[in-house]
Every structure is written in structure tokens, then in C-alpha cells.
C-alpha positions in Angstrom: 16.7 8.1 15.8 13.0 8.0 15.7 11.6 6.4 12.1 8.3 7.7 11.4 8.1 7.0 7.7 6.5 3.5 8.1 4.0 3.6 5.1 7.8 3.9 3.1 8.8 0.5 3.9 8.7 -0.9 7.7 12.1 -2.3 9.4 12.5 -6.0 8.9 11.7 -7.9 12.0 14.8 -9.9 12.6 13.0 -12.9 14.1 11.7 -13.3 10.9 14.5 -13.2 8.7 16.1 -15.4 11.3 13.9 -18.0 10.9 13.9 -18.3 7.1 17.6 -18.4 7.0 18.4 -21.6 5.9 16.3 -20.9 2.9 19.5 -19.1 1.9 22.0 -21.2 3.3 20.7 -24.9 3.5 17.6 -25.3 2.0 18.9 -23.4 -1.1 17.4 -25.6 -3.8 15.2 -24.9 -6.9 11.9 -25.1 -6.0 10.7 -26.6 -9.5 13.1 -29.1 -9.4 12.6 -32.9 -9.6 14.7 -33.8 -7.1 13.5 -34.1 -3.1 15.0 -30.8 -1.7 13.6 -29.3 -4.3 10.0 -30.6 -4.4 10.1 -30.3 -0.5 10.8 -26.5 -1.3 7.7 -26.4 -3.7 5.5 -27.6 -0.6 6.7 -25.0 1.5 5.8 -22.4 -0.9 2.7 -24.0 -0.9 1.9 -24.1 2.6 3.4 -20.7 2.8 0.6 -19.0 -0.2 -2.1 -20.7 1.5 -1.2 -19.4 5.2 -0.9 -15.6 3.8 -3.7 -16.0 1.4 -6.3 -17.7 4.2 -5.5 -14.5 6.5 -7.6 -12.3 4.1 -9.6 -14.5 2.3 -11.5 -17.9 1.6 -8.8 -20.0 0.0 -11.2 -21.8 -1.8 -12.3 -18.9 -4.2 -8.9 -17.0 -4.3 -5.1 -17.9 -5.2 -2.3 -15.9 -4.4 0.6 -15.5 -7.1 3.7 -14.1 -5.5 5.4 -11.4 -6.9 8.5 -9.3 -6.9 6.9 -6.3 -5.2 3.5 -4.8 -4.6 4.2 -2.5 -7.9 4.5 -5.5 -10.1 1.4 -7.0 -8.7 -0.4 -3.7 -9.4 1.3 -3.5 -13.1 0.3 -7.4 -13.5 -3.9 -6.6 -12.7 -3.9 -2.9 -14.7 -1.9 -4.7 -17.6 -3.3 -8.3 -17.9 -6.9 -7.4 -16.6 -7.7 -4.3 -18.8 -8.1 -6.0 -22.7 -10.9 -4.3 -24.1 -13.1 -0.8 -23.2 -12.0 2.0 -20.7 -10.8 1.5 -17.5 -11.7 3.3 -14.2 -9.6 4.5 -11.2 -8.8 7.3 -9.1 -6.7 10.4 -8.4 -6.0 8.6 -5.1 -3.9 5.4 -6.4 -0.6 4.6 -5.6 2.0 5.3 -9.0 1.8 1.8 -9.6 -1.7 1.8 -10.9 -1.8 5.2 -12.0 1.4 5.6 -14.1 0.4 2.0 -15.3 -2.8 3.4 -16.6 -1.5 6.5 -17.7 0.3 3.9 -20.3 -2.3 2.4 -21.3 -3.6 5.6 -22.4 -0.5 6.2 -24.2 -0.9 3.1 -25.8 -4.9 4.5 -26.7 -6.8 2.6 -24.6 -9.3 5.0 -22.5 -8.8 5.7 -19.1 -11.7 7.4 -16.8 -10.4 9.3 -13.9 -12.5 9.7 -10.6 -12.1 12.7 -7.9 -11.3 12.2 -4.4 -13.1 13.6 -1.0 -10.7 16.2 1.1 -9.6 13.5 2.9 -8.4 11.4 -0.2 -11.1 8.7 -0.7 -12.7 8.4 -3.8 -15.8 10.7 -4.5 -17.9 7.3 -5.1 -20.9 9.3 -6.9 -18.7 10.4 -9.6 -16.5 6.9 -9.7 -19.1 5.1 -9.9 -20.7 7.8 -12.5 -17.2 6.3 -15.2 -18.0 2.8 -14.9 -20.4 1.4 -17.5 -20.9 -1.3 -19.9 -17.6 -1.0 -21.4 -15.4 -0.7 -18.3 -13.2 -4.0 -18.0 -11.2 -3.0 -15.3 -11.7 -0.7 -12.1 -8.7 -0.4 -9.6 -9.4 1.6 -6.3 -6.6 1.9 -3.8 -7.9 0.6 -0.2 -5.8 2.6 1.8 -4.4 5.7 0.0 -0.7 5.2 1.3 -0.4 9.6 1.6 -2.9 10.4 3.9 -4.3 7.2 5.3 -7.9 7.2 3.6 -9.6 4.0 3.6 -11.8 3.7 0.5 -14.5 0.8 1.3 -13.9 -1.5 -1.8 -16.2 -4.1 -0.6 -19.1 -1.9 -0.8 -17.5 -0.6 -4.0 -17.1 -3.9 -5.9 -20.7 -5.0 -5.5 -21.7 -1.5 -6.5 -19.7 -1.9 -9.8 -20.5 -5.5 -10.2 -24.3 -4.3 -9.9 -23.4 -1.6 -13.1 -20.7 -4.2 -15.4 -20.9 -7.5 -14.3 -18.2 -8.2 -16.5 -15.8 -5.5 -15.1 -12.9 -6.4 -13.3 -12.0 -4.9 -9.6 -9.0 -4.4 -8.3 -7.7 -2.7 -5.3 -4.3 -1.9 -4.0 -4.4 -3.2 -0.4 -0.3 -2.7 0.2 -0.8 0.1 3.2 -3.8 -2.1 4.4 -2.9 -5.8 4.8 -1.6 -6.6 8.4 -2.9 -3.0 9.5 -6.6 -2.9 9.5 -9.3 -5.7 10.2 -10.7 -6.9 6.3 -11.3 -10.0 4.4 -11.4 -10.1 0.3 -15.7 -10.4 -1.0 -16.4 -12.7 -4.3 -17.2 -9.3 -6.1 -13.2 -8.5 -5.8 -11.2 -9.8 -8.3 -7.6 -8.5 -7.7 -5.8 -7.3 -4.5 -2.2 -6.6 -4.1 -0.1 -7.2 -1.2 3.5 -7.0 0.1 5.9 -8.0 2.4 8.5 -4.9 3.2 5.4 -2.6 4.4 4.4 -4.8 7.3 8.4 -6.3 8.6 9.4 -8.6 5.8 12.1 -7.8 3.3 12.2 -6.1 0.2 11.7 -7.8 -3.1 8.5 -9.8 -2.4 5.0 -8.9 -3.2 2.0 -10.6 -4.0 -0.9 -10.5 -6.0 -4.4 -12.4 -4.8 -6.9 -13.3 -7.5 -10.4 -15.0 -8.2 -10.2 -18.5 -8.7 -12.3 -18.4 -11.5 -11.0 -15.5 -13.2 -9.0 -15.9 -16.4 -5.7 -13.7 -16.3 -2.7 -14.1 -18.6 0.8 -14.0 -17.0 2.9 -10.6 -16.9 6.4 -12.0 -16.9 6.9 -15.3 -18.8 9.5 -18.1 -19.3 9.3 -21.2 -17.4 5.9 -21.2 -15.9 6.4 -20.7 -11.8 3.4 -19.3 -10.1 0.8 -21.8 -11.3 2.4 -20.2 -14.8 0.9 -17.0 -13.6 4.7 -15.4 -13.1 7.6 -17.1 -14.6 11.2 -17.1 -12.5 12.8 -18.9 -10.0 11.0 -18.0 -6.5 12.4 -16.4 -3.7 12.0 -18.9 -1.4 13.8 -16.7 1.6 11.9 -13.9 1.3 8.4 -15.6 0.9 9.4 -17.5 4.3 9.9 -14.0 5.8 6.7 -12.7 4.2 4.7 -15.4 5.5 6.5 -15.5 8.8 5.4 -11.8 9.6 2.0 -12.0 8.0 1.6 -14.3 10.9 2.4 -12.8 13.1 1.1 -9.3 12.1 -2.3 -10.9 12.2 -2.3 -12.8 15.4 -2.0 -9.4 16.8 -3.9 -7.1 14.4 -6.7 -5.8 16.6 -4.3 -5.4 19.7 -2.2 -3.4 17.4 -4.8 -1.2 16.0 -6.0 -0.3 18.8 -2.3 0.6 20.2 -1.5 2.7 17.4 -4.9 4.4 17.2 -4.1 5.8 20.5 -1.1 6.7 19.4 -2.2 8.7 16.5 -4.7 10.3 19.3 -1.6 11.2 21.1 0.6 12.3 18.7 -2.5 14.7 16.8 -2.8 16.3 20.3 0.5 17.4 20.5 0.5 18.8 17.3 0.1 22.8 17.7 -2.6 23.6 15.8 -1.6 27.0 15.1 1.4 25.4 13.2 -0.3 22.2 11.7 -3.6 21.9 9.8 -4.4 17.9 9.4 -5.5 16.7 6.5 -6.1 13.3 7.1 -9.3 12.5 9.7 -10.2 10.3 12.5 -11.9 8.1 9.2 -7.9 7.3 8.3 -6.2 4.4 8.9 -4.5 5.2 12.1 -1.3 4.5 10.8 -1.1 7.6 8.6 -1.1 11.0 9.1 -0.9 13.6 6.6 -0.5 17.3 8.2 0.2 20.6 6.8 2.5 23.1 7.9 1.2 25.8 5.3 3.8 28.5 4.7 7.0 26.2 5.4 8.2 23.7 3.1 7.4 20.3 3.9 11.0 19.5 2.1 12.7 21.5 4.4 10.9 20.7 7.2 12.1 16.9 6.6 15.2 17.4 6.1 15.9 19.5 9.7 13.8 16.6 11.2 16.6 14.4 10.1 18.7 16.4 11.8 17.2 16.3 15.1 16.9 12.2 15.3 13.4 12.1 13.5 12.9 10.7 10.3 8.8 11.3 8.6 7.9 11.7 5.3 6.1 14.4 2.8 4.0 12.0 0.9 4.8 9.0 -1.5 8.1 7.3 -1.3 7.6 5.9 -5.1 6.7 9.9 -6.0 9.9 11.4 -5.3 11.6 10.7 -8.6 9.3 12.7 -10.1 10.4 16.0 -9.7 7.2 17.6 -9.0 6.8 20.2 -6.1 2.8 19.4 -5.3 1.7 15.8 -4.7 -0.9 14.7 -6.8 -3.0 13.1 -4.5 -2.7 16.4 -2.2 -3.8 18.9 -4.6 -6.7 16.3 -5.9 -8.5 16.5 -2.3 -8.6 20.4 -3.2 -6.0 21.8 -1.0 -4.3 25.0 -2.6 -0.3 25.0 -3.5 0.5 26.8 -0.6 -1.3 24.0 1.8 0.4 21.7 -0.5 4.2 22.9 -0.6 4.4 22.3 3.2 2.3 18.6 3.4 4.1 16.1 6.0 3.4 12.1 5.9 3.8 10.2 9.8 3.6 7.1 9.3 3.7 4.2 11.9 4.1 1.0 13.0 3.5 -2.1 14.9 6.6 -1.2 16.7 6.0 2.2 17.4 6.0 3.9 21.0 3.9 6.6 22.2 6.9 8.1 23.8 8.3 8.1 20.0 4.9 10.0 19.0 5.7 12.6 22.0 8.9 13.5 21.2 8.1 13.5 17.3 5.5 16.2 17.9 7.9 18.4 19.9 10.3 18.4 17.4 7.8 19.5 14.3 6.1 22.0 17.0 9.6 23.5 17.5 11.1 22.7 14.0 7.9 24.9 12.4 7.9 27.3 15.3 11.6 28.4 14.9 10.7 28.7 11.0 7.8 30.8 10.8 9.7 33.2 13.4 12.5 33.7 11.2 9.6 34.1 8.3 8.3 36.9 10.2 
């Protein structure tokens, strides 16, 4: 079987779960208790939030408080950081920020939504057009997790700072941390990470804040997380997070470069009489968003399954909404018929060329066979 659906969720790298192991079976203590095991267990999740926190940014001006997921992080920033005025974001943001704003304009708050380029990054013209003195919050994914758009939110947060000093940015950086070469400027506020997209395990997130920046908790009770998130932490799966972080960054550049050449190679082998891309050498290398106009991108997934290769047709966290189109897709102005037939590849640190080859054949033949039978 061939997994190709990477910007889902990764598989775990067993080293790493490994190696945290006796955070389950041994070292299975309360961190915030008074006893020794337990206190030791606090340090470690000390040393482990600085060591994943100082891969991305100066440790000195941020924190990092660690989360369930990357969508709790995300609901945490849209929910505590927006008190007052509108709030700005994108057609291109993950449902975590956008369902969570959508809520808040339930709840009557106002929400200003800004377009997105064909490829998926923000129209920046018209993004920056919504922001003004009465924006408190602006949240612009960094890498849009369907087609692989990288948005460049340093060069956006001093742009907004420059408008609102007072606003608040925040960017999504869950399909960007471990993948692409970045580290966190002053002028960003809030960035969300997590563990299950880059070989740790499910269940652990985190969200990176300004120092200095005032933000009430989202979940309360007994104050964990510098009282940031209340609830007993999951020692284990921090371990594992930080343990892959790690190593995903002693190896970042290698890796980009490795699977940039496999994007290369696996683009090539496309047939372009089948597949029209919508995602662009500008991408994060590790996404690629195609279109197979005129076949169902459902169908096509599902006969890819059956031939040993698994790929996706756009956001894991948007198939429970029972929508046909994607969102995103139809925002970068593709028509329904390009849309109905949209593919997400998505790779990994682990991914082989050879597993690019053979994925190509199998869409070129998969989409062949179909548009024959169509004709």
C-alpha cells in the first residue's frame, strides 16, 4: 500500500513512540504533583516546550502552551484573542479557524473575509484592504493544508501591525512546522502547531504565543499550562511530539530538498491531458492539489484504494460536511466541474520517489480507463 494522504495525519514514527514509553508505563505520575516523580515529570515538560518552542522561535519572547490538537489551538487564538471589533481571515483557512469564526459571527461579532489567488494564498491587497482600526484579531493560514499554498505571514504581520498596532495575528502553521524552513517574527502573536502531521501521535497540539501578550485560557479547571489550559498533560504524547520535532528539524532542509524532487517527479508523470494542477511550483512541496476535470475526484479515490494507493480530495477535517465542492477550491475560482474532480497528494519525510512513480501510473491509468468508458 502506498499512503499518499500525508497532510491527513503522517504515520507515527515508532522510534519515537518507543522512546516515550515509560511515560505510560513507569514514569506515569501527575505532572502537578508535589511529590518527586511527579515534579521530575513537570521538568520534562519543561525541557520538552522549550526544545519544540526554540526550533521556530526565540524562547525568550514566545511560550508554547500545549494542546490537545492543532484545532483546539486554532479555536483557543480565534476564541480568547478576538474580544472586541471585527476580525479578519481568509477563504483559505483550515475549518478550525473558519468554522470558529463563522461562530463568532453567529454570536454577532463581525467577521471580514479575504479572497484567495488561483493557487490558494490570500489576495493580500484585498486582506489587507479588511483590516483597520477596529480589527482585533487577523488569522492567516501559512500553509493552506489543500493545495500547498504558502501565504508569507511574516511579511503579513508587520504589514498589519503597520495598519492596527493593536490587532492580533495569528497563523495556522500545522501543514508548515517540520516541513518548510521558518522562524516566528515579534509582529506574530499566535501560531499553532501539532504533533500527528509530522510522526507524533494523535491527541497533541500546541499553541505558541507572545510573551507579552495577555490571553485568557480556553479550557479551565486546575490551572496546567502556565493556567493557560487546564487538565492533566499528556506527558507520552508530548515526549513523542518533541522527540519527532527533533528530529524533523535536524533534517529539514535535507528533507525538503528530497521531497521537492519528488514532487518534480511525480508532476512529470502526471499526464497532462488527464490532470490540470492547481497547486504551483510556489507550494509547499509537500502538497499537490490536481484536477481530473470530468471524473469525480470521489470516485477516483476510492478505485485508488483499490489498487494499493491511498491520496486524498482535499481536507480530512471537511469531509463531514457533506458538501460536493471544497471551499477553498472553488474560492481560487475554479468552476464546479474543475472542482468535482480535485485530488490532494500529499507527502512525507518518508516518502520514496519510487512511491511517487507508481502513484502517477495508477491516477494516469485510473483516469484514463474512466474518461474511455465516458466516451
Amino acid at each position: 500500500m502506498i499512503y499518499l494522504d500525508n497532510a491527513a495525519t503522517v504515520k507515527p514514527d515508532e522510534w519515537c513512540f518507543k522512546a516515550a514509553e515509560k511515560y505510560l508505563l513507569s514514569q506515569f505520575y501527575n505532572p502537578s504533583a508535589l511529590y518527586a516523580e511527579g515534579y521530575n515529570l513537570h521538568l520534562e515538560l519543561k525541557q520538552a516546550r522549550e526544545n519544540i518552542l526554540g526550533l521556530i522561535a526565540d524562547t525568550r519572547n514566545f511560550s508554547l502552551i500545549f494542546t490537545s490538537c492543532g484545532t483546539e489551538a486554532d479555536n483557543q487564538a480565534v476564541f480568547c484573542g478576538a474580544r472586541r471589533g471585527n476580525v479578519v481571515t481568509t477563504l483559505g483557512e483550515h475549518a478550525a479557524v473558519f468554522s470558529a469564526v463563522n461562530e463568532l459571527k453567529r454570536r454577532g461579532q463581525e467577521v471580514r473575509i479575504a479572497n484567495l489567488n488561483a493557487d490558494g494564498s490570500v489576495d493580500e491587497e484585498h486582506f489587507l484592504s479588511l483590516v483597520d482600526k477596529n480589527t482585533s484579531l487577523v488569522s492567516v493560514i501559512h500553509v493552506n493544508n489543500e493545495t500547498g499554498a504558502v501565504n508569507d505571514i511574516a511579511g503579513l504581520a508587520q504589514k498589519v501591525k503597520a495598519k492596527n498596532g493593536f490587532a492580533l495575528f495569528h497563523s495556522d502553521g500545522v501543514q508548515a512546522f517540520g516541513k518548510i524552513p521558518f522562524r516566528l517574527t515579534h509582529q506574530i502573536d499566535l501560531y499553532t502547531i501539532n504533533a500527528h502531521k509530522i510522526g507524533g501521535i494523535k491527541g497533541c497540539g500546541a499553541l505558541i504565543k507572545r510573551k507579552n501578550l495577555v490571553l485568557s485560557p480556553y479550557i479551565y479547571g486546575g490551572g496546567q499550562e502556565q493556567e493557560m489550559r487546564s487538565g492533566t498533560e499528556n506527558v507520552y504524547a508530548v515526549k513523542c511530539f518533541e522527540h519527532c520535532a527533533l528530529q524533523r528539524y535536524k533534517e529539514l532542509e535535507k528533507t525538503y530538498d528530497k521531497i521537492r524532487e519528488i514532487n518534480r517527479i511525480f508532476t512529470a508523470k502526471l499526464d497532462k491531458q488527464l490532470f490540470g494542477l492547481i497547486s504551483t511550483d510556489k507550494c509547499s512541496p509537500y502538497i499537490v492539489c490536481v484536477s481530473a476535470e470530468g471524473v469525480r475526484g470521489e470516485t477516483i479515490l476510492h478505485e485508488a484504494d483499490d489498487s494499493g494507493l491511498i491520496i486524498g480530495t482535499g481536507s480530512a477535517c471537511s469531509s463531514n460536511a457533506k458538501k460536493r465542492f471544497s471551499r477553498v477550491i472553488l474560492a481560487c475560482g475554479v468552476n464546479e466541474t474543475v472542482a468535482d474532480g480535485i485530488l490532494r497528494i500529499s507527502f512525507s519525510h518518508a516518502t520514496t520517489a519510487e512511491e511517487a512513480l507508481r502513484a502517477a501510473e495508477i491516477l494516469n491509468t485510473i483516469v484514463k480507463n474512466r474518461k474511455e468508458k465516458m466516451a
